[in-house]
Structures are given as structure tokens and as C-alpha cells.
Backbone as XML, in Angstrom:
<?xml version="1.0"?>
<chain id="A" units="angstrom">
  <residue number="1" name="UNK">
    <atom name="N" x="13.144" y="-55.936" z="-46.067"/>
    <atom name="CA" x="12.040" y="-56.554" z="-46.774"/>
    <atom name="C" x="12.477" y="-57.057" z="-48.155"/>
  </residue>
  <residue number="2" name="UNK">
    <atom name="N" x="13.533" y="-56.293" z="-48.870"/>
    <atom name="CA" x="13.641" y="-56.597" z="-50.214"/>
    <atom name="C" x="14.334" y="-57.946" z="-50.000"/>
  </residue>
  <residue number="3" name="UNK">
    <atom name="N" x="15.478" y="-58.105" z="-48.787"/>
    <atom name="CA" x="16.215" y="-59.366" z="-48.453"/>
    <atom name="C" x="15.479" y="-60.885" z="-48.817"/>
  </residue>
  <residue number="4" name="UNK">
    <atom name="N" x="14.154" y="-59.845" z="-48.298"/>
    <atom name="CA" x="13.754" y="-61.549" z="-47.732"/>
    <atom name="C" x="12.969" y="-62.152" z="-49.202"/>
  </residue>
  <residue number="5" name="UNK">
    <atom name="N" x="12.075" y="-61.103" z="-49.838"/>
    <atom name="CA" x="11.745" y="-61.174" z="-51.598"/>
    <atom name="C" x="12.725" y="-62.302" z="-52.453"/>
  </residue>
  <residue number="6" name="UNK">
    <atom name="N" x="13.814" y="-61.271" z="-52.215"/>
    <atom name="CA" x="15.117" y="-62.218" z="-53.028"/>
    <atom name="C" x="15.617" y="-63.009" z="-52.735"/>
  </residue>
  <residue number="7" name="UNK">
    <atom name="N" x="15.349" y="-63.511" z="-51.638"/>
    <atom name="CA" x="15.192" y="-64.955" z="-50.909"/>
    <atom name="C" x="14.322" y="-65.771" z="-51.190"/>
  </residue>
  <residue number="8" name="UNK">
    <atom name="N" x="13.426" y="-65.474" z="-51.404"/>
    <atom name="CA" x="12.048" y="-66.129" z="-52.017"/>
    <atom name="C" x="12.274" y="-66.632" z="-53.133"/>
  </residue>
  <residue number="9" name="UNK">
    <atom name="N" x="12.478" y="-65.415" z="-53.943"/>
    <atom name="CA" x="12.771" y="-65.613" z="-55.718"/>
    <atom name="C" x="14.037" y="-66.446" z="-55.475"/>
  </residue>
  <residue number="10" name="UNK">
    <atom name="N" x="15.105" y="-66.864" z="-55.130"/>
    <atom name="CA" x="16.440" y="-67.924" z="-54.966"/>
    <atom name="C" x="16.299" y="-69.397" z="-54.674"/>
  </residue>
  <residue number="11" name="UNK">
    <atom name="N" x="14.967" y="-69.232" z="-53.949"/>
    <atom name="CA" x="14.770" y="-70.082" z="-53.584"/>
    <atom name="C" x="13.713" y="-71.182" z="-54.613"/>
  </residue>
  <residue number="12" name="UNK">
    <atom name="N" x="12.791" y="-70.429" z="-55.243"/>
    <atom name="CA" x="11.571" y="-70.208" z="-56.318"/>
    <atom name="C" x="12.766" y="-71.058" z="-57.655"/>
  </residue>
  <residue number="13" name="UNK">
    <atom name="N" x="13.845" y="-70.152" z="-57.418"/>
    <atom name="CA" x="14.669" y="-70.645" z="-59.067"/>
    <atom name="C" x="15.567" y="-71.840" z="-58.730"/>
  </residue>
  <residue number="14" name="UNK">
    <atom name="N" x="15.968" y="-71.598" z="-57.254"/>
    <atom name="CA" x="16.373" y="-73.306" z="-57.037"/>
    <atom name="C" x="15.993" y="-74.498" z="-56.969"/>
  </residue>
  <residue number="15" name="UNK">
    <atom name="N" x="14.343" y="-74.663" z="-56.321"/>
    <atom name="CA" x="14.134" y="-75.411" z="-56.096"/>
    <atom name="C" x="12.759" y="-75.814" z="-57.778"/>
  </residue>
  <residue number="16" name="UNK">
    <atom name="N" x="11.799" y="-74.487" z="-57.642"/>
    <atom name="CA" x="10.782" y="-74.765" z="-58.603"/>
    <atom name="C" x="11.029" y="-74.571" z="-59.879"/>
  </residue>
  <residue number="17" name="UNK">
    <atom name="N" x="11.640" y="-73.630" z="-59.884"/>
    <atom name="CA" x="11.702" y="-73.529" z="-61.366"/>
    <atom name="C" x="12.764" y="-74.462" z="-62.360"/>
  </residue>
  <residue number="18" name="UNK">
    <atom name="N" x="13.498" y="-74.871" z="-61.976"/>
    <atom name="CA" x="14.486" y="-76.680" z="-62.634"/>
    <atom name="C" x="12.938" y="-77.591" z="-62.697"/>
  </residue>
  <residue number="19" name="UNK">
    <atom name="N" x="12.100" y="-77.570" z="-62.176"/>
    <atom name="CA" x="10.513" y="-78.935" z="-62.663"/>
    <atom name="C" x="10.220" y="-78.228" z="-63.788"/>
  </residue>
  <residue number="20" name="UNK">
    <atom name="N" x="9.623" y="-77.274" z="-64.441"/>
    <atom name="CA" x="9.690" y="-76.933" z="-65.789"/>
    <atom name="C" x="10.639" y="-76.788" z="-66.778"/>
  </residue>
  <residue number="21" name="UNK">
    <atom name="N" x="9.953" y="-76.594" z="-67.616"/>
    <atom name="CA" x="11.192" y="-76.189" z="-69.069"/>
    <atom name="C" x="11.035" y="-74.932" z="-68.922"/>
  </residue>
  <residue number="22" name="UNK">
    <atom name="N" x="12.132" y="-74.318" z="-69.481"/>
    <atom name="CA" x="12.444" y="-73.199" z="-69.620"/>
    <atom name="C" x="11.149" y="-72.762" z="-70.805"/>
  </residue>
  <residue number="23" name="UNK">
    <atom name="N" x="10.887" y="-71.059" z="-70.382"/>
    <atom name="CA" x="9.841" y="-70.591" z="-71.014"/>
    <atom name="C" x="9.927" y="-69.266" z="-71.106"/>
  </residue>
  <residue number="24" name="UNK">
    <atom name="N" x="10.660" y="-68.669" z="-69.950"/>
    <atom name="CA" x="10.055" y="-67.152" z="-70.357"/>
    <atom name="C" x="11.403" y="-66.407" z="-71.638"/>
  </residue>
  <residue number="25" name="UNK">
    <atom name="N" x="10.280" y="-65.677" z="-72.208"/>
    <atom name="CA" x="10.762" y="-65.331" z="-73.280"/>
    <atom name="C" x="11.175" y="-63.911" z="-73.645"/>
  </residue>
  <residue number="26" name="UNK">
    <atom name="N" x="11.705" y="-63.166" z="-72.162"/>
    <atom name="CA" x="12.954" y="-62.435" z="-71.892"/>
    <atom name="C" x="14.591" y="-62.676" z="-71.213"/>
  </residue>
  <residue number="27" name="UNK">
    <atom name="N" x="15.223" y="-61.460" z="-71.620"/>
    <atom name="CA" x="16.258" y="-61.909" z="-71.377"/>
    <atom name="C" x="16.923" y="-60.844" z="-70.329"/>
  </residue>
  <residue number="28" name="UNK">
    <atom name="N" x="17.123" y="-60.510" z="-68.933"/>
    <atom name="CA" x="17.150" y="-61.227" z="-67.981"/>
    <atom name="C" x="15.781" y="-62.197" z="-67.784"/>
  </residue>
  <residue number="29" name="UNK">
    <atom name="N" x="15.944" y="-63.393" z="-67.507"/>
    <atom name="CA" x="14.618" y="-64.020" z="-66.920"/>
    <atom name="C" x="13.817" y="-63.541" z="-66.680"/>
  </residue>
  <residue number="30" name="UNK">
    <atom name="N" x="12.555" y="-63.515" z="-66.227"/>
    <atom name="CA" x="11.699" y="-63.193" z="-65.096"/>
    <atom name="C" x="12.129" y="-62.868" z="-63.793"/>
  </residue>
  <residue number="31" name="UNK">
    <atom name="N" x="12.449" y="-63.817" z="-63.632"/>
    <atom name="CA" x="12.717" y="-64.154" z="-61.666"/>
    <atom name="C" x="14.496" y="-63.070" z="-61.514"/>
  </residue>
  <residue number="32" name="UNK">
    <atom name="N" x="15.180" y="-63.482" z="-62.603"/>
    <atom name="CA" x="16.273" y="-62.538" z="-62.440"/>
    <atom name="C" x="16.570" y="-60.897" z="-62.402"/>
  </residue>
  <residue number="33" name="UNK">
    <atom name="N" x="14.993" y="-60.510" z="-63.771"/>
    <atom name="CA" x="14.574" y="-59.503" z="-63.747"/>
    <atom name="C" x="14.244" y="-58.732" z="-62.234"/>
  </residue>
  <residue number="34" name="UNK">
    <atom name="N" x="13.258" y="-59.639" z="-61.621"/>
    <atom name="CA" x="13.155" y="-59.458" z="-60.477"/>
    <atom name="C" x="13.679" y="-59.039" z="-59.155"/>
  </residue>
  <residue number="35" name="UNK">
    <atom name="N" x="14.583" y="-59.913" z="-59.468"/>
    <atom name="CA" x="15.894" y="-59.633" z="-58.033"/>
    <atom name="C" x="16.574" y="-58.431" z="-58.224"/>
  </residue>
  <residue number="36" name="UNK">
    <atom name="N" x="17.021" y="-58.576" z="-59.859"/>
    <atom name="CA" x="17.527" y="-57.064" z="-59.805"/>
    <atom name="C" x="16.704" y="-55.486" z="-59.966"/>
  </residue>
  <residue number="37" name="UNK">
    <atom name="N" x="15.519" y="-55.852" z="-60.142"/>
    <atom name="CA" x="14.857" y="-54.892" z="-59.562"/>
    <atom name="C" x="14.688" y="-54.280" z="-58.515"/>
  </residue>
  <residue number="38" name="UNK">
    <atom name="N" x="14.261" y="-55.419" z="-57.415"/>
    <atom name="CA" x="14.422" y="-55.094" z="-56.400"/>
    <atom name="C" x="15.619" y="-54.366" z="-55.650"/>
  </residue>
  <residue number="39" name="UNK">
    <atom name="N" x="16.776" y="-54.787" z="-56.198"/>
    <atom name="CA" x="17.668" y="-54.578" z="-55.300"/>
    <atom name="C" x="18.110" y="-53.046" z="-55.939"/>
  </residue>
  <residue number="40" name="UNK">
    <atom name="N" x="17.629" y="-52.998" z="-57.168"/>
    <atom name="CA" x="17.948" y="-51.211" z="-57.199"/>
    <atom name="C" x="17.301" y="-50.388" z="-57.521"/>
  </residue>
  <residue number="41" name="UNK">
    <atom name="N" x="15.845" y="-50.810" z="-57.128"/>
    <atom name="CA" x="14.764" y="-49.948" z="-57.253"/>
    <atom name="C" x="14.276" y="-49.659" z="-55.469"/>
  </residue>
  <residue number="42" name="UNK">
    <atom name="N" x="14.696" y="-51.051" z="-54.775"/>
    <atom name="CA" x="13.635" y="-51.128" z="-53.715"/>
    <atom name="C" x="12.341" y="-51.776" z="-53.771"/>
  </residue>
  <residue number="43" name="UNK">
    <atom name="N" x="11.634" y="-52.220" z="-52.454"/>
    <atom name="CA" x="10.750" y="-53.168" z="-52.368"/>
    <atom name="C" x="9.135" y="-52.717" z="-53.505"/>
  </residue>
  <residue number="44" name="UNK">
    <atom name="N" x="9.116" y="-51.344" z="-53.318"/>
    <atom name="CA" x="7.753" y="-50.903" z="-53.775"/>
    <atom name="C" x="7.834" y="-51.004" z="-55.312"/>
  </residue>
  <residue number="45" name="UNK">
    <atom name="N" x="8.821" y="-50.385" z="-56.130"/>
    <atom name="CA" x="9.173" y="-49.724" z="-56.902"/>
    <atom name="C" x="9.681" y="-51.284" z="-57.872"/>
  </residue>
  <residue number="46" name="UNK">
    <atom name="N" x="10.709" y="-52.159" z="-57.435"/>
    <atom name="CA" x="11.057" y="-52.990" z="-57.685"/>
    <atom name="C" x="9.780" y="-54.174" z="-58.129"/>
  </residue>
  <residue number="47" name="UNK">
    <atom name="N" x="8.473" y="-54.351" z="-56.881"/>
    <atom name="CA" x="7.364" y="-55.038" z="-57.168"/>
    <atom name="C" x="6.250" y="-54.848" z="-58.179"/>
  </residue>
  <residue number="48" name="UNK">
    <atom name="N" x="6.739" y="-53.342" z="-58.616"/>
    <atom name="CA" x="5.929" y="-53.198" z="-59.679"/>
    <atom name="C" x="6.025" y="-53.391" z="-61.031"/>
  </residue>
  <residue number="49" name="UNK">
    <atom name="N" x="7.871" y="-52.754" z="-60.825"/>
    <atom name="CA" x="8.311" y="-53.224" z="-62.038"/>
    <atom name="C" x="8.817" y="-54.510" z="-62.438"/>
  </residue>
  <residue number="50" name="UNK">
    <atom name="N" x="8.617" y="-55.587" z="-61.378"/>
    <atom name="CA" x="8.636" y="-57.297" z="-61.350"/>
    <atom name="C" x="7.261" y="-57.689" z="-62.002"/>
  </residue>
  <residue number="51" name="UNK">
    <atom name="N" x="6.031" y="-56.886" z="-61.537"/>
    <atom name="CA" x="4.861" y="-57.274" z="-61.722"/>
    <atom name="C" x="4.349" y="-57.004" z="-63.142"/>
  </residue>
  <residue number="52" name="UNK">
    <atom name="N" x="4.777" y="-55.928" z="-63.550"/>
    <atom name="CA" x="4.772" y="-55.506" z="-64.572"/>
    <atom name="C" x="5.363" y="-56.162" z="-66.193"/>
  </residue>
  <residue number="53" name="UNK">
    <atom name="N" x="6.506" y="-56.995" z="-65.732"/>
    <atom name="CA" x="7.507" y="-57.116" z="-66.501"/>
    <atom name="C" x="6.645" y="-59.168" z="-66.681"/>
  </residue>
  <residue number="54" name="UNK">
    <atom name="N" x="6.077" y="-59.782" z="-65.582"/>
    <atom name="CA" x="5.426" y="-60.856" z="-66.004"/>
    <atom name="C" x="4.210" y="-60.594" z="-66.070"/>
  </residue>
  <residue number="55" name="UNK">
    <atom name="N" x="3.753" y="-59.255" z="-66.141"/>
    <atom name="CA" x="2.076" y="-59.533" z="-67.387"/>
    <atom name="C" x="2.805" y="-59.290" z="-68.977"/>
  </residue>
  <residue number="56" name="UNK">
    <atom name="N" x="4.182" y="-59.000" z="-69.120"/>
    <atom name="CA" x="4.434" y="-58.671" z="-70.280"/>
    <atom name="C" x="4.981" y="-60.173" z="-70.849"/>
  </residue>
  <residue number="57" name="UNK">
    <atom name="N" x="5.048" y="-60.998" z="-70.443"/>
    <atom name="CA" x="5.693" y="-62.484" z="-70.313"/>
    <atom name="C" x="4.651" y="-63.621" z="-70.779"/>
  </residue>
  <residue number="58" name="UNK">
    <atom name="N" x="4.515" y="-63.010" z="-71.864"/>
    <atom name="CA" x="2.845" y="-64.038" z="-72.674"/>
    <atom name="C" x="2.975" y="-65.137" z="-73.824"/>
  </residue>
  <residue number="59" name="UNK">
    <atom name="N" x="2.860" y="-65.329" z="-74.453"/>
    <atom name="CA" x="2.865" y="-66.179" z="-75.704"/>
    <atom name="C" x="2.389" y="-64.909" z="-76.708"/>
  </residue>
  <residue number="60" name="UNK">
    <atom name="N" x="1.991" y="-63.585" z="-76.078"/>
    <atom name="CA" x="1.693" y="-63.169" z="-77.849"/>
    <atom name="C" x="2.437" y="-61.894" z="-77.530"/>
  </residue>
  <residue number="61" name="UNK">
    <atom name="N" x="3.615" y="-61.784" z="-76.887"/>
    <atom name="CA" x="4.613" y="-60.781" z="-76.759"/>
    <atom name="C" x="5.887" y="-61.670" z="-77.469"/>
  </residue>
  <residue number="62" name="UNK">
    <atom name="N" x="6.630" y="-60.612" z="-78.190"/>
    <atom name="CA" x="7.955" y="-60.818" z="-78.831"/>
    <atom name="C" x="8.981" y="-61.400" z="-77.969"/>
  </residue>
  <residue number="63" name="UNK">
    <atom name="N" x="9.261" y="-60.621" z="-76.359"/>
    <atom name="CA" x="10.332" y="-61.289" z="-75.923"/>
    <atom name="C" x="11.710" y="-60.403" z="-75.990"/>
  </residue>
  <residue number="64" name="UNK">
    <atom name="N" x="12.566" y="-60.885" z="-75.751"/>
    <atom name="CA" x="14.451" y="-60.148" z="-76.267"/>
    <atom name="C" x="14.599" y="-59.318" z="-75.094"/>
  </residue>
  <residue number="65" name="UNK">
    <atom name="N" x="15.525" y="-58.678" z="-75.052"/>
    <atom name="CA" x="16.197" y="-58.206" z="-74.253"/>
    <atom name="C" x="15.372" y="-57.123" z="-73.773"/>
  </residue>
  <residue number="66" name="UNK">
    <atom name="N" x="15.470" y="-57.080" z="-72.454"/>
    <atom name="CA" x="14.708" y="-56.249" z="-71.394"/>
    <atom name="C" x="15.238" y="-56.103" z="-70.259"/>
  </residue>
  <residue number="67" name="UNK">
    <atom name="N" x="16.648" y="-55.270" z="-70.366"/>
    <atom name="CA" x="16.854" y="-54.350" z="-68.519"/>
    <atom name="C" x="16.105" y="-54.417" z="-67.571"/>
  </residue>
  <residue number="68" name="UNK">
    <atom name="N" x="16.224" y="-54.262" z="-66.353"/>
    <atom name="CA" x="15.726" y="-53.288" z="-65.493"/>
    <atom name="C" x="16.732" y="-52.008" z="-65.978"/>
  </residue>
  <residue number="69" name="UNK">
    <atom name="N" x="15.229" y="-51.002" z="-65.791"/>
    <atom name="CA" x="15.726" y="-49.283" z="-65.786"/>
    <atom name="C" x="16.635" y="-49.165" z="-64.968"/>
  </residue>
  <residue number="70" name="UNK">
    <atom name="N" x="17.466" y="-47.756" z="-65.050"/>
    <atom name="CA" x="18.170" y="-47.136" z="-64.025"/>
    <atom name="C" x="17.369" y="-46.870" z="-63.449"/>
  </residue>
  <residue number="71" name="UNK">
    <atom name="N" x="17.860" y="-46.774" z="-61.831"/>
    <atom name="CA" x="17.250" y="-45.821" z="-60.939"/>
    <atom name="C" x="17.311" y="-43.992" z="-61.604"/>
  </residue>
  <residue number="72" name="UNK">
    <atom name="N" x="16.071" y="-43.851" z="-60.968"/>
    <atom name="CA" x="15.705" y="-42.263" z="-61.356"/>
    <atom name="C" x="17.170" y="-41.210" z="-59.947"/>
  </residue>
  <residue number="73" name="UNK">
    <atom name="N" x="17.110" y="-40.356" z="-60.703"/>
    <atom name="CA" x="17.819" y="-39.916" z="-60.105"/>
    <atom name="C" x="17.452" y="-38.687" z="-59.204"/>
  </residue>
</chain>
């Protein structure tokens, strides 16, 4: 399931996201944030903290550098 997500999002940054200007105002991306969430959190865990990470992706948030967490151990 996470395969096919990050397929989505590859596809999302290849094709849609080059028609806008650049905007989000972290650093991994959004969408990059994403993938690597997923891939080392997992599908559940990864979607939240994807989901999470673009309500934080506003015009009245600061922005800068933002990881994905380690996995818990």
C-alpha cells in the first residue's frame, strides 16, 4: 500500500507540481516529507504524519527545516 502512495506522490511532483511555483515553506518539501514518511513510518503512521505536516504548511507558519521523526523503537 505504501508502494503505491509513493507512486502517487512521484507522480503528483512530476507531473503537477512543475504548473506551480514553488511554495511550500519547509524543508524536506511537503510531498518529499511525505514519501519519506511513509517509507519509514508505514502507511498509517506515515499518513498522519504527511497529514499533519501540510496543515502545518500555511502562510502564518515560519517554515525551515522539518525531518521526518525516527521511527519509535
Amino acid at each position: 500500500m505504501s508502494r503505491v502512495l509513493v507512486a502517487i506522490i512521484h507522480v503528483y511532483q512530476r507531473f503537477v507540481s512543475p504548473l506551480f511555483p514553488p511554495r511550500c515553506k519547509y524543508y524536506p518539501t511537503c510531498s518529499e516529507y511525505a514519501v519519506e514518511a511513509l517509507r519509514v513510518h508505514g502507511v498509517w503512521r506515515g499518513l498522519l504524519l504527511a497529514g499533519w505536516r501540510l496543515l502545518r504548511c500555511n502562510p502564518l507558519s515560519d517554515g525551515g527545516l522539518d525531518p521526518v521523526p525516527p521511527k519509535r523503537a
